[in-house]
C-alpha positions in Angstrom: 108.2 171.9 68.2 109.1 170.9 64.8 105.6 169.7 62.8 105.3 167.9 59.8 102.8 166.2 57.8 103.2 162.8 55.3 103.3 164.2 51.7 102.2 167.8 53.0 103.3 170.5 55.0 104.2 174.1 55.1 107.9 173.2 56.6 109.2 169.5 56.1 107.5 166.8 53.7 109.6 163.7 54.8 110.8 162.8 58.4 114.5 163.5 57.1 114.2 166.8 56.5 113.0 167.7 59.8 115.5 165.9 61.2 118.4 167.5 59.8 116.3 170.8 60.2 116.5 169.7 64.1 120.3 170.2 64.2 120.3 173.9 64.4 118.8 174.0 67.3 120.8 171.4 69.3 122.1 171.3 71.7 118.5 171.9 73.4 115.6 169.4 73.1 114.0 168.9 70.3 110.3 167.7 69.6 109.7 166.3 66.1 105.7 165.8 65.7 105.1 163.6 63.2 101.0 163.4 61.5 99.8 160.3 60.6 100.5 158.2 57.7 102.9 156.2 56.2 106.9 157.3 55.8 109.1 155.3 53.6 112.3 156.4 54.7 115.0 155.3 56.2 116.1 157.4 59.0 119.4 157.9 61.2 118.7 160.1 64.5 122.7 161.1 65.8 121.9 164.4 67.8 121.0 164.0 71.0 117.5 165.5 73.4 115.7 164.4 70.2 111.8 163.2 70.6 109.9 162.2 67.3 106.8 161.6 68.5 103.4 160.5 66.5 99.5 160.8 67.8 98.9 157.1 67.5 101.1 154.0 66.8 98.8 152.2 64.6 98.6 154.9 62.0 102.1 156.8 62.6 104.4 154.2 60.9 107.8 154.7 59.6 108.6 151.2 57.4 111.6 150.3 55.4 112.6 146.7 53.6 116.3 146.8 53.4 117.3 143.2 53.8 121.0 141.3 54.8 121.1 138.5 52.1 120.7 141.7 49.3 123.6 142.0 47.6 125.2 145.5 47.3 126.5 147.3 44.6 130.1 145.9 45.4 128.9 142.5 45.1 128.7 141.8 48.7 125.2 141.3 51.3 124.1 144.3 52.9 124.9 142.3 55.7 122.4 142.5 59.5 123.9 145.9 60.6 122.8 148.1 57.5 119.0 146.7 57.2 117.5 149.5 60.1 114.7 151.6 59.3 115.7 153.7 62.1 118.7 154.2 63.7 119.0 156.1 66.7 122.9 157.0 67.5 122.9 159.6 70.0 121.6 159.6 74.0 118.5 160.4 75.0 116.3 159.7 72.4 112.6 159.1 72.9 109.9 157.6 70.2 106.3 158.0 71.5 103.2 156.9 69.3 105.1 155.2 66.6 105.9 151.9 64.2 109.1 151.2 63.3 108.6 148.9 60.5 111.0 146.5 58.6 108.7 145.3 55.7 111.2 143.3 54.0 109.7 139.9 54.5 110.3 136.7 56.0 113.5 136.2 57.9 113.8 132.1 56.5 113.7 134.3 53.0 115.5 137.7 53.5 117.4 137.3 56.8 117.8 139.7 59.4 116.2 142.7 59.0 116.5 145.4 61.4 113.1 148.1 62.1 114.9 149.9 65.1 118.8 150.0 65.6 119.4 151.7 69.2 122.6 153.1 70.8 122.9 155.5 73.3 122.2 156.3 76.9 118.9 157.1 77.9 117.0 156.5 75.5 113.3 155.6 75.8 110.5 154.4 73.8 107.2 154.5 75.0 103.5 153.1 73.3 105.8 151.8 70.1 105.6 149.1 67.8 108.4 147.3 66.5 107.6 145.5 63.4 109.3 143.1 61.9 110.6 138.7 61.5 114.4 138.3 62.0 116.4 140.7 64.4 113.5 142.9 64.5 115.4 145.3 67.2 119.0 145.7 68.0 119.7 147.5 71.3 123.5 148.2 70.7 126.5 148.2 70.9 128.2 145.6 68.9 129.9 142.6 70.8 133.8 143.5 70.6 134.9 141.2 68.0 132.9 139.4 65.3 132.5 135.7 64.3 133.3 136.2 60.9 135.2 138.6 58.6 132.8 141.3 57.8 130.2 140.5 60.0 129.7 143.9 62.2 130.1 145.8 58.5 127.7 149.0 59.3 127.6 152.2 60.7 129.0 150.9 64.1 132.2 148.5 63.1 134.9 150.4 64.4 133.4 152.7 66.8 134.1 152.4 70.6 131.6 150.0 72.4 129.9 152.0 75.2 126.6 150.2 76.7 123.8 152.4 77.8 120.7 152.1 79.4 117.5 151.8 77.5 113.8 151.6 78.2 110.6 150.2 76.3 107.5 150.8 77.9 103.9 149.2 76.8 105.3 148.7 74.0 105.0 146.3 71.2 107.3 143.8 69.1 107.6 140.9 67.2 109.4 138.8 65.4 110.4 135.4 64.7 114.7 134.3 65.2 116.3 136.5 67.9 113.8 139.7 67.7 115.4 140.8 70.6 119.4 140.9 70.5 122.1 143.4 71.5 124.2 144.1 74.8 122.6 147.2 75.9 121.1 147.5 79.3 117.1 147.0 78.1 114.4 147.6 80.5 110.9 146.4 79.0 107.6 147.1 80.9 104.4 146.3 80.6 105.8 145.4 76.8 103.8 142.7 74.9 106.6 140.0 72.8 105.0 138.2 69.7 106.8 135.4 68.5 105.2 135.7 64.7 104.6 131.7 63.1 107.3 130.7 61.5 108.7 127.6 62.5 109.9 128.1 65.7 112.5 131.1 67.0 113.6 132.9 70.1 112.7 135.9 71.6 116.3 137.3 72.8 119.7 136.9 71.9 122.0 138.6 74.5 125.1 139.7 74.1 125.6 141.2 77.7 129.8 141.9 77.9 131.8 140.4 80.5 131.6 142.2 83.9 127.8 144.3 82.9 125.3 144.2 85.8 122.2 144.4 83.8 121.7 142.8 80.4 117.6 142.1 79.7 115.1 142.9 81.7 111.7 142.3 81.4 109.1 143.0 83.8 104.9 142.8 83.8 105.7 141.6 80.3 103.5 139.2 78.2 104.6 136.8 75.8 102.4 135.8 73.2 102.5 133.3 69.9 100.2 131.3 68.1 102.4 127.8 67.8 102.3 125.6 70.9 105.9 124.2 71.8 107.8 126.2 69.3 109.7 128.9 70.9 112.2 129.7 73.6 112.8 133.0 75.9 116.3 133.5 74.8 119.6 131.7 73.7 123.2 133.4 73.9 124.8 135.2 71.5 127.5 135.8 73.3 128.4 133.7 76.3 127.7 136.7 79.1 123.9 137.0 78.0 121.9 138.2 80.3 118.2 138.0 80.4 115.5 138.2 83.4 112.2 137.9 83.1 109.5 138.9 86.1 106.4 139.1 86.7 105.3 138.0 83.3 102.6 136.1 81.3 104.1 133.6 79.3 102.0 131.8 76.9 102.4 128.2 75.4 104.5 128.5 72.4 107.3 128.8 74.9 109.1 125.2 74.8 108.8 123.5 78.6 112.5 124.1 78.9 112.2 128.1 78.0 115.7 128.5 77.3 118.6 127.2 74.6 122.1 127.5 75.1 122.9 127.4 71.1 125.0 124.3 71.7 127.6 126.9 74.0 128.0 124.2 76.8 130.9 127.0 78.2 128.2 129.2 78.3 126.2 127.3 81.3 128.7 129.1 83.7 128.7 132.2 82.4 125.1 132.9 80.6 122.4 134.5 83.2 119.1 133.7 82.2 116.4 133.9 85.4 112.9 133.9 86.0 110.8 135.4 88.8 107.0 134.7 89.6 106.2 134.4 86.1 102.8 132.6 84.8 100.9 131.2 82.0 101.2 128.0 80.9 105.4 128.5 79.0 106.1 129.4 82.9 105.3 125.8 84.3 108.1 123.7 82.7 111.3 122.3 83.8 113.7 124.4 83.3 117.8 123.7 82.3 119.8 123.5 86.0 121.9 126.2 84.1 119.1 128.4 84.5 118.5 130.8 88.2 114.9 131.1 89.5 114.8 134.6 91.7 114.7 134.4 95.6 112.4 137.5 96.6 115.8 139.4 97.8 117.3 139.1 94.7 114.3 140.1 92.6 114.7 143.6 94.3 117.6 144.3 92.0 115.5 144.0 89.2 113.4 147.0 89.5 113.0 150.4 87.4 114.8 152.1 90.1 117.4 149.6 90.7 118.4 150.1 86.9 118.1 153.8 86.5 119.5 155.3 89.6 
């Protein structure tokens, strides 16, 4: 176990350092404990069996405030893709006990902002929070092509897109436009989803590729916000989102019609957005005939163990 302390310690005073420290010992696992406090630092994680783990989220938190409408020293934005506070690159990765903060401010002022950037199979986080407005976590890879020139510009532009599984469990995060996006396989349990009050927003934006079995999945989830009528579940960012949502408390901000198809009428018959045996009062609307309401058989393919086997 590598220790290390904010500001003090006898081996490693910043997260960083006991990162890279970490790589001599790969390729066997690697525990990183970090001590409470507060870390400004932003953070890349690319070596696999890696656990950073802290002894209680509310005061472990690592926080950054890089922003995409900040323009860079070449004169163009930073752009979505190089906002993270922590970037994890490698498989199996676990955080345990921690924040992942993106303090940069208001998405309707900065734009996205990225706390956590995740890529990789296998990897876990467990009794997090995820902190921050717009794009608060992206659960990579990148969809194949972007919309515009220089729209994927980041660590990840050119590199191969290979999907892994991931899993959040009782874990926390918020957010206002899209605070969940990506094409990863994402398994969230017992996870609680803020939608922070700003105006309106969406939870997910999926960007499942053609032909994936799993996109999102949340299960024993709760959905929370303070603005009645304001927010949807999800919308497409690509037209093979997929998003499923079980078992789940689902509070009032949540629009009757739950989901938005961001004016991609092609999408209706490829997008997968379905619910199962969810409640609270964003459960009770009508939903858009474009959307799929679970049969008990078909629920079964849903669980943990359907997912990781």
């Amino acid at each position: 176990m590598i220790t290390i302390k904010a500001g003090q310690s006898t081996s490693f005073p910043r997260i960083a350092d006991a990162i890279e420290a970490a790589k001599a010992y790969a390729p066997m696992p690697v525990t990183i404990h970090i001590a409470p406090g507060r870390y400004h630092e932003k953070l890349t994680v690319s070596q696999p069996h890696v656990t950073l783990i802290g002894d209680d989220a509310s005061n472990t938190i690592l926080t950054y405030d890089d922003y995409a409408r900040e323009i860079m020293p070449d004169g163009v934005k930073r752009g979505t893709f190089r906002t993270y506070t922590l970037f994890l690159d490698a498989p199996d990765i676990t955080l345990c006990n921690l924040t992942v903060e993106n303090a940069a401010g208001a998405g309707k002022e900065v734009g996205q902002a990225i706390a956590l950037y995740a890529e990789g199979e296998g990897i876990r986080v467990e009794n997090c929070r995820l902190i921050g407005s717009q794009d608060t976590l992206f659960t990579g890879p990148l969809p194949e092509k972007e919309k515009e020139p220089g729209g994927f510009r980041g660590p990840k532009e050119f590199a191969p897109r290979i999907n892994g599984r991931q899993y959040y469990k009782n874990t926390y995060i918020c957010g206002g436009v899209d605070f969940i996006f990506g094409s990863a396989t994402a398994y969230f349990e017992n996870c609680t989803l803020e939608s922070l009050p700003e105006g309106g927003g969406y939870v997910t934006a999926g960007s499942s590729p053609k032909g994936q079995t799993y996109g999102y999945i949340f299960n024993h989830c709760r959905f929370i916000g303070s603005e009645p009528n304001t927010c949807y579940l999800g919308r497409p960012w690509r037209e093979y989102a997929k998003v499923v949502i079980l078992n789940s408390k689902i509070g009032d901000h949540i629009k009757p019609e739950g989901w938005h198809d961001w004016s991609k009428i092609d999408a209706h018959d490829t997008v997968y957005f379905a619910e199962y045996k969810n409640y609270g009062p964003g459960a009770e609307g009508a939903r858009p005939s474009w959307t799929h309401t679970l049969t008990d058989t078909e629920a079964e393919k849903y669980t943990y163990a359907s997912v990781f086997n």
